[in-house]
Structures are given as structure tokens and as C-alpha cells.
N, CA, C and O atoms as a MOPAC input file, in Angstrom:
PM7 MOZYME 1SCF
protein

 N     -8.60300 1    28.47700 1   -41.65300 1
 C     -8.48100 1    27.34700 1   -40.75000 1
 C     -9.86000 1    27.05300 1   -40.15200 1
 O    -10.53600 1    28.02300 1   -39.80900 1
 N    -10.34900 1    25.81300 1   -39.99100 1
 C    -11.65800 1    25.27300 1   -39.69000 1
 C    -11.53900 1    25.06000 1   -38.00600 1
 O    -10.46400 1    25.08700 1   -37.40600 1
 N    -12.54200 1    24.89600 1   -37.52300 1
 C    -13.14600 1    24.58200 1   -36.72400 1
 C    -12.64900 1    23.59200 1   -35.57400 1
 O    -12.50700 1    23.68300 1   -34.35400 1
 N    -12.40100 1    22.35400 1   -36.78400 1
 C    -12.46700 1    21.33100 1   -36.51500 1
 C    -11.04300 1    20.60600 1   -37.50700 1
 O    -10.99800 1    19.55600 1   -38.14800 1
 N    -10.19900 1    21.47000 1   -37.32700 1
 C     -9.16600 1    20.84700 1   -38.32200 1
 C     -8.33600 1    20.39300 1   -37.30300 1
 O     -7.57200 1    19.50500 1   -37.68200 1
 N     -8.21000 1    20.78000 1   -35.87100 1
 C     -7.53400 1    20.44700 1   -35.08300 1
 C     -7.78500 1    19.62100 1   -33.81200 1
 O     -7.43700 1    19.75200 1   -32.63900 1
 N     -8.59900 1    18.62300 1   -34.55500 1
 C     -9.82100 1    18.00900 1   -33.51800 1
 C     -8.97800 1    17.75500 1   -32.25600 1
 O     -9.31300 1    18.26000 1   -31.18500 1
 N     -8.03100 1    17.07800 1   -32.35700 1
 C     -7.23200 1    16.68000 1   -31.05700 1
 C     -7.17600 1    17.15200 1   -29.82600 1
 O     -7.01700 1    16.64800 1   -28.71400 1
 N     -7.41600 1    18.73300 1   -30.44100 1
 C     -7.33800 1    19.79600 1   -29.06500 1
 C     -8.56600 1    19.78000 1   -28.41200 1
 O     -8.85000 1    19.79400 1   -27.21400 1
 N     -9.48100 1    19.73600 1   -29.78500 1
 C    -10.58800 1    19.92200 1   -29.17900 1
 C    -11.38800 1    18.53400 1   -28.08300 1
 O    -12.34600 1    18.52000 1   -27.31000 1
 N    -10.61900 1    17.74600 1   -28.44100 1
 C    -10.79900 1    16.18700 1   -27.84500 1
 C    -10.47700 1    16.55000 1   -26.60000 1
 O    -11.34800 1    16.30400 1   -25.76600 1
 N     -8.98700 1    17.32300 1   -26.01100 1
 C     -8.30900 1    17.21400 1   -24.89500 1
 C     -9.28000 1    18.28500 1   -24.02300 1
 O     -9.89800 1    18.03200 1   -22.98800 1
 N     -9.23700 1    19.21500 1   -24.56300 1
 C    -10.37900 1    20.32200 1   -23.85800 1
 C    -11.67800 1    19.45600 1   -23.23300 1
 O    -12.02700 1    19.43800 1   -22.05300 1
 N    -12.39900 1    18.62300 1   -24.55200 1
 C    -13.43300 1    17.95100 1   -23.39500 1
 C    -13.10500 1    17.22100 1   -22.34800 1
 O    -13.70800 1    17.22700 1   -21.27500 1
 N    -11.85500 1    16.37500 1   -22.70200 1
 C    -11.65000 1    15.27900 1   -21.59900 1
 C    -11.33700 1    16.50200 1   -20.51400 1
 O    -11.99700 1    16.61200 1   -19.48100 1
 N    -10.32200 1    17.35200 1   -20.84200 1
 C    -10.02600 1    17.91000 1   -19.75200 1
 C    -11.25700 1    18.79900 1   -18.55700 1
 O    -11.25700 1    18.81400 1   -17.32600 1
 N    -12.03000 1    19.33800 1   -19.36800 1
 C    -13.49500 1    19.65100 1   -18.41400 1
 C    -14.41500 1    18.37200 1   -17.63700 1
 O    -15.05000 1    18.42600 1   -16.58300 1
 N    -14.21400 1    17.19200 1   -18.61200 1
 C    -15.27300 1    16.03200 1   -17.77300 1
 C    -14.32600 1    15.89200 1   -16.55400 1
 O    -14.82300 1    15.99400 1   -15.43300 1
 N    -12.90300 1    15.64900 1   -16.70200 1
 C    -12.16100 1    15.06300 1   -15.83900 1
 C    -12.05000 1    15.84200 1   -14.26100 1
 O    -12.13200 1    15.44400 1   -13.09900 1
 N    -11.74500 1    17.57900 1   -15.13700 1
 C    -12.39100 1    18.21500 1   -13.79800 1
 C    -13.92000 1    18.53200 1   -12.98100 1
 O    -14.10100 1    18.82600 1   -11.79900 1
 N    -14.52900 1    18.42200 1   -13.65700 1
 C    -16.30600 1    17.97300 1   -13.60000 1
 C    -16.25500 1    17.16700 1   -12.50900 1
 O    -16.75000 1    17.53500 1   -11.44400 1
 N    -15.62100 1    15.91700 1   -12.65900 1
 C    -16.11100 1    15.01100 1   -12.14500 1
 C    -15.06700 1    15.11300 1   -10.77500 1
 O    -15.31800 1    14.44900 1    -9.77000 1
 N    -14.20600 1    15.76500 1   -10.83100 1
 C    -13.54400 1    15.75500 1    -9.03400 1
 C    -13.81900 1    16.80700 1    -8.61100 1
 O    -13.44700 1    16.94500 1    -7.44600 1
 N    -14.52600 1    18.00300 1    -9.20700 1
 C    -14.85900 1    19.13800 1    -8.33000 1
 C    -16.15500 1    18.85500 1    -7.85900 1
 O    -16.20800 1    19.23100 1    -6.68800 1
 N    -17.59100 1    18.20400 1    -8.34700 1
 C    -18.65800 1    17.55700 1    -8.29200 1
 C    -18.86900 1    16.54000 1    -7.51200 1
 O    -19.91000 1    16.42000 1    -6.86600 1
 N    -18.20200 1    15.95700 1    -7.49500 1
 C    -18.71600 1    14.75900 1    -6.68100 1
 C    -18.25200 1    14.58100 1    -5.52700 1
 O    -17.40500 1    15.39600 1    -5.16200 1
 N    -18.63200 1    13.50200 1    -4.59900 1
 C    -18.06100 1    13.38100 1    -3.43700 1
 C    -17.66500 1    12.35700 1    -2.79300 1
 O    -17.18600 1    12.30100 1    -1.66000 1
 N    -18.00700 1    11.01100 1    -4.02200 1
 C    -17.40200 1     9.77900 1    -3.65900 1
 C    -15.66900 1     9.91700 1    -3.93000 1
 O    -15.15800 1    10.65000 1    -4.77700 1
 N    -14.96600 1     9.05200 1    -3.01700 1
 C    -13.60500 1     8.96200 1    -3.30500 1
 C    -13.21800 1     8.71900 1    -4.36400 1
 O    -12.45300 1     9.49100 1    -4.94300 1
 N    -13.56000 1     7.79400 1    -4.80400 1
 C    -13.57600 1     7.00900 1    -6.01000 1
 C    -13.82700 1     7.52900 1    -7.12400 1
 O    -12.88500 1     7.50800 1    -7.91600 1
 N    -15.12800 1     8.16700 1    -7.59900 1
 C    -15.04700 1     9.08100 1    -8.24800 1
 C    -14.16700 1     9.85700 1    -8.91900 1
 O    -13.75400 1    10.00100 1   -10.07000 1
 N    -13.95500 1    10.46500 1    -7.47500 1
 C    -12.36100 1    11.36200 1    -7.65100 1
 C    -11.19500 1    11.25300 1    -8.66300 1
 O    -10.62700 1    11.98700 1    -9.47100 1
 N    -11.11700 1     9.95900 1    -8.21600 1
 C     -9.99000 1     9.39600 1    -8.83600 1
 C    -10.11400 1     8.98900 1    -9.92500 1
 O     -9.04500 1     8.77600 1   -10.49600 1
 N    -11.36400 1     8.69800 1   -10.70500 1
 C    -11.39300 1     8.52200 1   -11.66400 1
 C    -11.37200 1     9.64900 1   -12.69600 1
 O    -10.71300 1     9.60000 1   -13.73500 1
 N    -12.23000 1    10.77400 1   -12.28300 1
 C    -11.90400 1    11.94100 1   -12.86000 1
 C    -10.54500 1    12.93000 1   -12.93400 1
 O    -10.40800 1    13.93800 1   -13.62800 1
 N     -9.46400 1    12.24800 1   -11.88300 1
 C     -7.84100 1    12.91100 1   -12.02800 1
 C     -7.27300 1    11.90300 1   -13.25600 1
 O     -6.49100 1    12.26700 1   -14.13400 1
 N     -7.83500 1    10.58200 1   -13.11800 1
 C     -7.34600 1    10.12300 1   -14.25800 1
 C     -7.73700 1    10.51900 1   -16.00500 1
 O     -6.89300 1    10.62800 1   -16.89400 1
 N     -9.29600 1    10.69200 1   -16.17400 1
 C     -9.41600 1    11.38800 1   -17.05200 1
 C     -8.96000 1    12.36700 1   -17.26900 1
 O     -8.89100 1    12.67800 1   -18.45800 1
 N     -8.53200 1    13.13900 1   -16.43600 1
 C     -7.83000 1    14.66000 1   -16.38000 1
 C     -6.19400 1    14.48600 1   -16.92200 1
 O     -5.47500 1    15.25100 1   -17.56400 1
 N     -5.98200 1    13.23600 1   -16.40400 1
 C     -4.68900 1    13.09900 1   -16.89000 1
 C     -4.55600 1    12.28600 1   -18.18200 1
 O     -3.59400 1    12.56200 1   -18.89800 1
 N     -5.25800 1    11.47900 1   -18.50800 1
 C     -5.34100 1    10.83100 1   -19.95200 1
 C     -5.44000 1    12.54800 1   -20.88800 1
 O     -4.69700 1    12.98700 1   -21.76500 1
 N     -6.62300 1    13.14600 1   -20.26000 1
 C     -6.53400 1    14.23500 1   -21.69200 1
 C     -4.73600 1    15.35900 1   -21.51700 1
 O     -4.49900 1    16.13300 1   -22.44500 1
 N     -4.01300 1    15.30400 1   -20.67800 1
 C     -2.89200 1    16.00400 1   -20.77200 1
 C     -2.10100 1    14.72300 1   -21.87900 1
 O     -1.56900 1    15.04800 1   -22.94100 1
 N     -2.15000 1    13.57900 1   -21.48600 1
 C     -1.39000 1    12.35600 1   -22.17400 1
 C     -1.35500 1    12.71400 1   -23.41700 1
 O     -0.30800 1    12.80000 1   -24.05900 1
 N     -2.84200 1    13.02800 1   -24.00500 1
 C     -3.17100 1    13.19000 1   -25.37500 1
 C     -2.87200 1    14.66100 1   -25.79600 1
 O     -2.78900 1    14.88800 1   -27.00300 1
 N     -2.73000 1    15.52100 1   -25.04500 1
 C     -2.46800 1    17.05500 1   -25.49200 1
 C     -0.68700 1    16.53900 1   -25.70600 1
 O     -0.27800 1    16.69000 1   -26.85700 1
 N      0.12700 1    16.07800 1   -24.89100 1
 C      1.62000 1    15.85500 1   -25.19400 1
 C      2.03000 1    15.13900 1   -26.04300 1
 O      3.18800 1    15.24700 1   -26.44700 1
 N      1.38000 1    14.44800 1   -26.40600 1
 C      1.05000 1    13.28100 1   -28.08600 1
 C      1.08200 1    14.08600 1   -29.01800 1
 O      1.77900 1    14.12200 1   -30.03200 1
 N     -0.00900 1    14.99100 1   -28.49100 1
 C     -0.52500 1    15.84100 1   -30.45000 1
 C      0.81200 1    16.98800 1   -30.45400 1
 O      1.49800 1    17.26800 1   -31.43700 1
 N      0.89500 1    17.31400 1   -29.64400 1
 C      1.85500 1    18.24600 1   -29.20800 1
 C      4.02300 1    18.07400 1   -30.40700 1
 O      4.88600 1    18.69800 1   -31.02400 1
 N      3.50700 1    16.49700 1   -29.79700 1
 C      4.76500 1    16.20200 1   -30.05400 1
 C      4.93100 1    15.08600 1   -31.31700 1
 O      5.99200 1    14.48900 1   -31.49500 1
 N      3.67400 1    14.87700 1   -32.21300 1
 C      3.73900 1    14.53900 1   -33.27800 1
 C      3.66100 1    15.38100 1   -34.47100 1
 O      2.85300 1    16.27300 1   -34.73300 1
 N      5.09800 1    14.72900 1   -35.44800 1
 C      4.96900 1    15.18600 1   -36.44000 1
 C      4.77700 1    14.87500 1   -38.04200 1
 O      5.46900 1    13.99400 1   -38.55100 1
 N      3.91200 1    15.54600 1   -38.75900 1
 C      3.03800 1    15.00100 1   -39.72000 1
 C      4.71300 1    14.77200 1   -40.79300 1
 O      5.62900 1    15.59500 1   -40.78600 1
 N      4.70500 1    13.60200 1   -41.52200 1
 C      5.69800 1    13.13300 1   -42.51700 1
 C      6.97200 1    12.52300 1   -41.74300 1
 O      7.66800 1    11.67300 1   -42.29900 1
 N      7.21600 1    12.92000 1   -40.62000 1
 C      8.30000 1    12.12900 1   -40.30700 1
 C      8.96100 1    11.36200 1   -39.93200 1
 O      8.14300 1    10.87100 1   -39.15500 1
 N      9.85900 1    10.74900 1   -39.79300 1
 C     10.36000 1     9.35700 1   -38.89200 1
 C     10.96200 1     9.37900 1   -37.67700 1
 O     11.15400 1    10.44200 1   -37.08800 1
 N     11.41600 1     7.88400 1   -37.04800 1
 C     11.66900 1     7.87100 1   -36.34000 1
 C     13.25500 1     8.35800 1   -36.37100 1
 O     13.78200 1     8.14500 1   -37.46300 1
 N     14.39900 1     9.17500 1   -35.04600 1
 C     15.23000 1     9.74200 1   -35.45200 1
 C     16.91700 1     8.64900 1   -35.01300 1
 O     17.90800 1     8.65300 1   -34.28300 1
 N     15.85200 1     7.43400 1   -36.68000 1
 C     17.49900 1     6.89500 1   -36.89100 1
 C     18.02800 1     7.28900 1   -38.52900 1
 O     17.31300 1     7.28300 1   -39.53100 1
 N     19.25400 1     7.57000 1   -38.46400 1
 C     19.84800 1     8.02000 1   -39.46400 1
 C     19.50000 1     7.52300 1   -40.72000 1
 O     20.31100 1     6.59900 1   -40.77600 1
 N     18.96200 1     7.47600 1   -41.62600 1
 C     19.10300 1     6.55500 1   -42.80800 1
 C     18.76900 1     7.50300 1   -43.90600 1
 O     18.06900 1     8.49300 1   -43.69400 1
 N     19.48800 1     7.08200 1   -45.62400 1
 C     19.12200 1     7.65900 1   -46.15100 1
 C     17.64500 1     7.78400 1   -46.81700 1
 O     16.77900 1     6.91100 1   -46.75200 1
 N     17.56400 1     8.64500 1   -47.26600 1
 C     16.01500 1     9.31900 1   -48.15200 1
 C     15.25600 1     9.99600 1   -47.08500 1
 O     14.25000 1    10.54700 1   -47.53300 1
 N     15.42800 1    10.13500 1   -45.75800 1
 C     15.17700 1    10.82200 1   -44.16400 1
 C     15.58900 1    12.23100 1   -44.54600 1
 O     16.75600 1    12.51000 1   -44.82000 1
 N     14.45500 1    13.23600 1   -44.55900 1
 C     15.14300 1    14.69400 1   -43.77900 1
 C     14.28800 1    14.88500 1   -42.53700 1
 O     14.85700 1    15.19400 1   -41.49100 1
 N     13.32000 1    14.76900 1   -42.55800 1
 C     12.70200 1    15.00100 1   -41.08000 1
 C     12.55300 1    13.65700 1   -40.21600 1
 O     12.35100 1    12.45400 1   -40.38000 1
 N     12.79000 1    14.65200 1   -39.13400 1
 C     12.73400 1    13.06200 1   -38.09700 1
 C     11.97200 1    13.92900 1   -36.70400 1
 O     11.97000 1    15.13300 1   -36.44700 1
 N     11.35400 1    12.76200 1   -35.97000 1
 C      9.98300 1    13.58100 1   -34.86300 1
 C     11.09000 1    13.14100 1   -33.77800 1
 O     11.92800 1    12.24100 1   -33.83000 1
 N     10.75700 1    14.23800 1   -32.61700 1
 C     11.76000 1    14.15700 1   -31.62200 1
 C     10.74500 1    13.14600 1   -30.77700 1
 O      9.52300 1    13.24800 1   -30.66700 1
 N     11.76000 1    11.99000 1   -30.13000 1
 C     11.15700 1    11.12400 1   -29.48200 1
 C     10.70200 1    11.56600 1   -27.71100 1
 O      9.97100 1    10.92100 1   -26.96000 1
 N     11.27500 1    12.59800 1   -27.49000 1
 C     10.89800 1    12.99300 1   -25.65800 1
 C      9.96400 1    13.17100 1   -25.33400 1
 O      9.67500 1    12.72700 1   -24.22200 1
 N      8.75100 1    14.05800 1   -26.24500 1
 C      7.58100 1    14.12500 1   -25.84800 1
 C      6.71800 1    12.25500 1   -25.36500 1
 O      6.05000 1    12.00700 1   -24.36100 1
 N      7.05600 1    11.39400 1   -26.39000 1
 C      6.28300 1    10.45700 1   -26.15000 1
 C      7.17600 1     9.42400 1   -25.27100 1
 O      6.67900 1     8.40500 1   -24.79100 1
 N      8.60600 1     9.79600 1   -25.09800 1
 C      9.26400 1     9.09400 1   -23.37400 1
 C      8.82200 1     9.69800 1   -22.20500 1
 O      8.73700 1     9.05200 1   -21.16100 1
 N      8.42400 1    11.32000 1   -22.30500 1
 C      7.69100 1    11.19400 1   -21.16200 1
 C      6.77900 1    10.85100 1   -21.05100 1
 O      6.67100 1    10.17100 1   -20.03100 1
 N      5.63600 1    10.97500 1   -21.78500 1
 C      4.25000 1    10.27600 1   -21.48700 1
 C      4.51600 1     8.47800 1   -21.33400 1
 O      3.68700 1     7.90500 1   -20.62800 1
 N      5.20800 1     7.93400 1   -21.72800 1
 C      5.52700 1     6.59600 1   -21.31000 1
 C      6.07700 1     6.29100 1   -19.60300 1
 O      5.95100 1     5.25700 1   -18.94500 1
 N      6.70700 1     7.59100 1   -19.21800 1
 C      7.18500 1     7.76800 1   -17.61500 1
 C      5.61000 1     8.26500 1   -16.69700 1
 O      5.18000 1     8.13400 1   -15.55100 1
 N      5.19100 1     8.81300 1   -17.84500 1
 C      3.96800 1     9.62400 1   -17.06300 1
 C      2.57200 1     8.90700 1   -16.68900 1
 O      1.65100 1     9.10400 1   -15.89600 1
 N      2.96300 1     7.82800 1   -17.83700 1
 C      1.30600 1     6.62700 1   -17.46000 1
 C      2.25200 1     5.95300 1   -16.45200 1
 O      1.83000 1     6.04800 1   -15.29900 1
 N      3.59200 1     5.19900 1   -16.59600 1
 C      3.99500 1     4.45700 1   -14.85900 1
 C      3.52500 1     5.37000 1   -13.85900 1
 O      2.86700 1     4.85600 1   -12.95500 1
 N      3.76400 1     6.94800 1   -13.80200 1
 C      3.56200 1     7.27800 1   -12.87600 1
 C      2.23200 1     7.29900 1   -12.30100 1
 O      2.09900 1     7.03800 1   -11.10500 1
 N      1.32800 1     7.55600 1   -12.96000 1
 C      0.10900 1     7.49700 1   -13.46500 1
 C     -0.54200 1     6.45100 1   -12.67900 1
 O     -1.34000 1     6.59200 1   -11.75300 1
 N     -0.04200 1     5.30000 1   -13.23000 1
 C     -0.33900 1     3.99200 1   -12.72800 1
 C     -0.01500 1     3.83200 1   -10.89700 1
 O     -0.76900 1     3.47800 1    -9.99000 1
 N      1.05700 1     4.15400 1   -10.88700 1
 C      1.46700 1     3.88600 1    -9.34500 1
 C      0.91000 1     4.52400 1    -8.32000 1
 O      0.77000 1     4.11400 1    -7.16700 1
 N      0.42300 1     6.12300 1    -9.04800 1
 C     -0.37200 1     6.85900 1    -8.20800 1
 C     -1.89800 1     6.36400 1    -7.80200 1
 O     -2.36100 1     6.26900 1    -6.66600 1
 N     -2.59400 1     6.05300 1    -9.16500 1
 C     -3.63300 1     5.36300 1    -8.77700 1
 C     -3.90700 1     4.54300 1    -8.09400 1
 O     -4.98000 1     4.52600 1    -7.49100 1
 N     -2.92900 1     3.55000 1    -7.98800 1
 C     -2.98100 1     2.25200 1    -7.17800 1
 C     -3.06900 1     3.05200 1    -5.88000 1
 O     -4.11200 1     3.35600 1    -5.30000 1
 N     -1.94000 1     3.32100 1    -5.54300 1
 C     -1.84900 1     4.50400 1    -3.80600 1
 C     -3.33900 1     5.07600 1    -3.42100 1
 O     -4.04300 1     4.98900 1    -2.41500 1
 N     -3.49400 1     5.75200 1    -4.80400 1
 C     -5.04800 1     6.63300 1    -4.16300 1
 C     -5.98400 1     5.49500 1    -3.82900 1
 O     -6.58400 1     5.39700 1    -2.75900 1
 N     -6.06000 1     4.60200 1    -4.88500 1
 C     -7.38000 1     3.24100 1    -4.12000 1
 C     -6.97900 1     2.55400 1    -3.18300 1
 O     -7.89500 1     2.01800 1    -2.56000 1
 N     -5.79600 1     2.31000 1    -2.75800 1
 C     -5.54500 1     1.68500 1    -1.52700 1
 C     -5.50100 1     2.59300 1    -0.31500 1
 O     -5.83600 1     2.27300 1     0.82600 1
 N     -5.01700 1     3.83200 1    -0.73800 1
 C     -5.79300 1     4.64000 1     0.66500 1
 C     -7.33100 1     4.56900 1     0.65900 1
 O     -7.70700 1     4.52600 1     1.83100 1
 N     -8.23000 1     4.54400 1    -0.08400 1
 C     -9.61200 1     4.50300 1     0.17700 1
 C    -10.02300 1     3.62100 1     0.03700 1
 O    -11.25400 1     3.63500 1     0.06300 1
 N     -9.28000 1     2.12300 1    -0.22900 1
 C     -9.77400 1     0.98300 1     0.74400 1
 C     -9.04200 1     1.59700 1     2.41300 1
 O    -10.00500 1     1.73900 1     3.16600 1
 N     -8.35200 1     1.79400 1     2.80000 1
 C     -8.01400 1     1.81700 1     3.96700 1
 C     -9.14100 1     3.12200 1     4.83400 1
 O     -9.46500 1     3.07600 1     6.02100 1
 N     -9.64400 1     4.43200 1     3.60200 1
 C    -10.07200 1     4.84200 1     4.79100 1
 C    -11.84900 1     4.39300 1     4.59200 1
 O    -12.69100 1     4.91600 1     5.32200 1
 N    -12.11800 1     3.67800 1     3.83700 1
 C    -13.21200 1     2.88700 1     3.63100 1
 C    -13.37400 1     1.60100 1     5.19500 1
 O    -14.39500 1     1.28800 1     5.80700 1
 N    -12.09700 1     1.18900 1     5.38600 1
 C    -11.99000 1     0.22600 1     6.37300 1
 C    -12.49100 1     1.04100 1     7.58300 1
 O    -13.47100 1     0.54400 1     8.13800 1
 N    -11.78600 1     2.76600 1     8.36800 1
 C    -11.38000 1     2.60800 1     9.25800 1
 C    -13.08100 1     3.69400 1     9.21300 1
 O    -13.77000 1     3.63000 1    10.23100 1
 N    -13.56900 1     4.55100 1     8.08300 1
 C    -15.16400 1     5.20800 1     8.14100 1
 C    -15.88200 1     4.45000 1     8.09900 1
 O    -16.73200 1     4.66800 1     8.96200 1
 N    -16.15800 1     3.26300 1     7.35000 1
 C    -17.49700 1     2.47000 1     6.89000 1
 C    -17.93600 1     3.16400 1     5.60900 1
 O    -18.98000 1     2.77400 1     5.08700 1
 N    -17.13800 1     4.30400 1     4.96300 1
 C    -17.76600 1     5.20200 1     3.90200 1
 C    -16.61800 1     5.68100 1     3.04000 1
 O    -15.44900 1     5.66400 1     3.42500 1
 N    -17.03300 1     6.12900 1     1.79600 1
 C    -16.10400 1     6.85200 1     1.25800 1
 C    -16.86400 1     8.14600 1     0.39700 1
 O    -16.43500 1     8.55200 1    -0.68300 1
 N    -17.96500 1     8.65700 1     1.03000 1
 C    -18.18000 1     9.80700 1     0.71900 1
 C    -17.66000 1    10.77400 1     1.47800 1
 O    -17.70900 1    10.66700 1     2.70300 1
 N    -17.07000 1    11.88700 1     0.85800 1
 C    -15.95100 1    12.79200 1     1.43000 1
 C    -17.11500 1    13.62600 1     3.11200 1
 O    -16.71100 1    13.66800 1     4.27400 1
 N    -18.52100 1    14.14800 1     2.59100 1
 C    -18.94700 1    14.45600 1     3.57400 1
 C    -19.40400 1    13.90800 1     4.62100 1
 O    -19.82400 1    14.45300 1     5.64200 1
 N    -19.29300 1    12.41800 1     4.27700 1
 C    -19.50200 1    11.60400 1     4.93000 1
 C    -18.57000 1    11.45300 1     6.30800 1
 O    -18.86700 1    11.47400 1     7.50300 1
 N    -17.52500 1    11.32000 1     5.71800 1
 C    -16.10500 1    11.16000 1     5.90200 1
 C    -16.12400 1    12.27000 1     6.84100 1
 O    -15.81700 1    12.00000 1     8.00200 1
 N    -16.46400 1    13.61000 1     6.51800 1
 C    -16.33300 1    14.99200 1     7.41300 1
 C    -17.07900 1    15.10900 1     8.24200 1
 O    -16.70600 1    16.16700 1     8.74900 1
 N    -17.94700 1    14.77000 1     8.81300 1
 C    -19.42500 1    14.30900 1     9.42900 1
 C    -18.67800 1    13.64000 1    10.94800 1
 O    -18.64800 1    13.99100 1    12.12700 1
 N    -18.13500 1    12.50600 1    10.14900 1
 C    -17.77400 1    11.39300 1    11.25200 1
 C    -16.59700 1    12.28600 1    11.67100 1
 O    -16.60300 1    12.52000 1    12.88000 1
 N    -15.71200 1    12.77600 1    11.06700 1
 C    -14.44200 1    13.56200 1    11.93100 1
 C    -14.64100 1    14.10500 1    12.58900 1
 O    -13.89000 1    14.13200 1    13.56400 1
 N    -15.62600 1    14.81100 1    12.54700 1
 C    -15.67200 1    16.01300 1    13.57400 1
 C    -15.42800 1    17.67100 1    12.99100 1
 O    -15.77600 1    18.69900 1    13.57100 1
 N    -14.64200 1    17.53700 1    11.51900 1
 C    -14.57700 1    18.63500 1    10.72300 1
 C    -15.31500 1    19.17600 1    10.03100 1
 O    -14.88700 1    20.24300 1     9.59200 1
 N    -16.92700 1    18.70700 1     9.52400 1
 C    -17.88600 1    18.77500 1     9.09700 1
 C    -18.61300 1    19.89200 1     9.75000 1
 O    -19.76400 1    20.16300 1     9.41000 1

């Protein structure tokens, strides 16, 4: 077995290090959030590869069919980008809001002005 026969994984592993890279590193809000989303696109793609299977169909009955790919892995990732989606929206509208009430959205920034810094 090669190296590279299973690139997919090896795809999700990078996304999954940039994605945490970039929210343990940085300190803009924003940022942040962009790197939970990369973090979560590469799980999207680990439950894809996960749950595809090489030769088979979709699981409606018909003849000349013996294998058929179970469809749940890719209904949840279809539940998991809405969720995905709705969360993101929340996280940028809290940091427009705490952008409104700091003048900033750097986290130490942010800690500075609290008083928790």
C-alpha cells in the first residue's frame, strides 16, 4: 500500500491542522471562525470518504444491483453544513455585535479593555 493511495485522508489531516493552526494562532475573531470552518469542511470530507463506496449504487432496488452505498453518512453531512451554516452566521453576528460594543475584534484586545487581560 502506497503513500499516497489514500490521498483523501491525507487531504483531511492537512485541512484539519490549517483549520486548527489558524484558531489556536491567531487572535482576530474572525479569523477564528474561519479556521473552525476549515476544521469543519476537513471532518465533512473525512465522513464523505468514510462513507463512500467504490462500485456501488444508490440503495434503490433494481435489477443487475448487488452493492448499494449506505446513504446516512452523506444525510448527515447534508444536516451538518445547515448546521454549519447557521452556526457561522451566529458566530459573525456576535462579532459584529462585540465589534460594535469594543471598537475591536482582536481577542487581546478585547481582554485589555475588560479588565481580564
Amino acid at each position: 500500500m502506497s503513500w499516497f493511495s489514500h490521498y483523501n485522508y491525507w487531504i483531511v489531516i492537512f485541512l484539519m491542522m490549517i483549520g486548527l493552526y489558524i484558531v489556536i494562532c491567531r487572535d482576530n475573531l474572525a479569523r477564528k471562525v474561519i479556521g473552525l470552518n476549515v476544521f469543519q469542511t476537513s471532518v465533512f470530507v473525512l465522513f464523505i470518504s468514510i462513507g463512500a463506496v467504490r462500485g456501488a449504487t444508490a440503495p434503490i432496488l433494481a435489477e443487475g444491483f448487488t452493492e448499494y452505498a449506505n446513504p446516512l453518512p452523506h444525510v448527515l453531512i447534508l444536516t451538518a453544513i445547515v448546521v454549519g451554516v447557521a452556526t457561522t452566521s451566529l458566530a459573525l453576528a456576535l462579532i459584529v455585535r462585540i465589534n460594535e460594543a469594543y471598537g475591536t475584534i482582536d481577542e487581546n484586545q478585547i481582554q485589555a479593555k475588560d479588565g481580564d487581560g
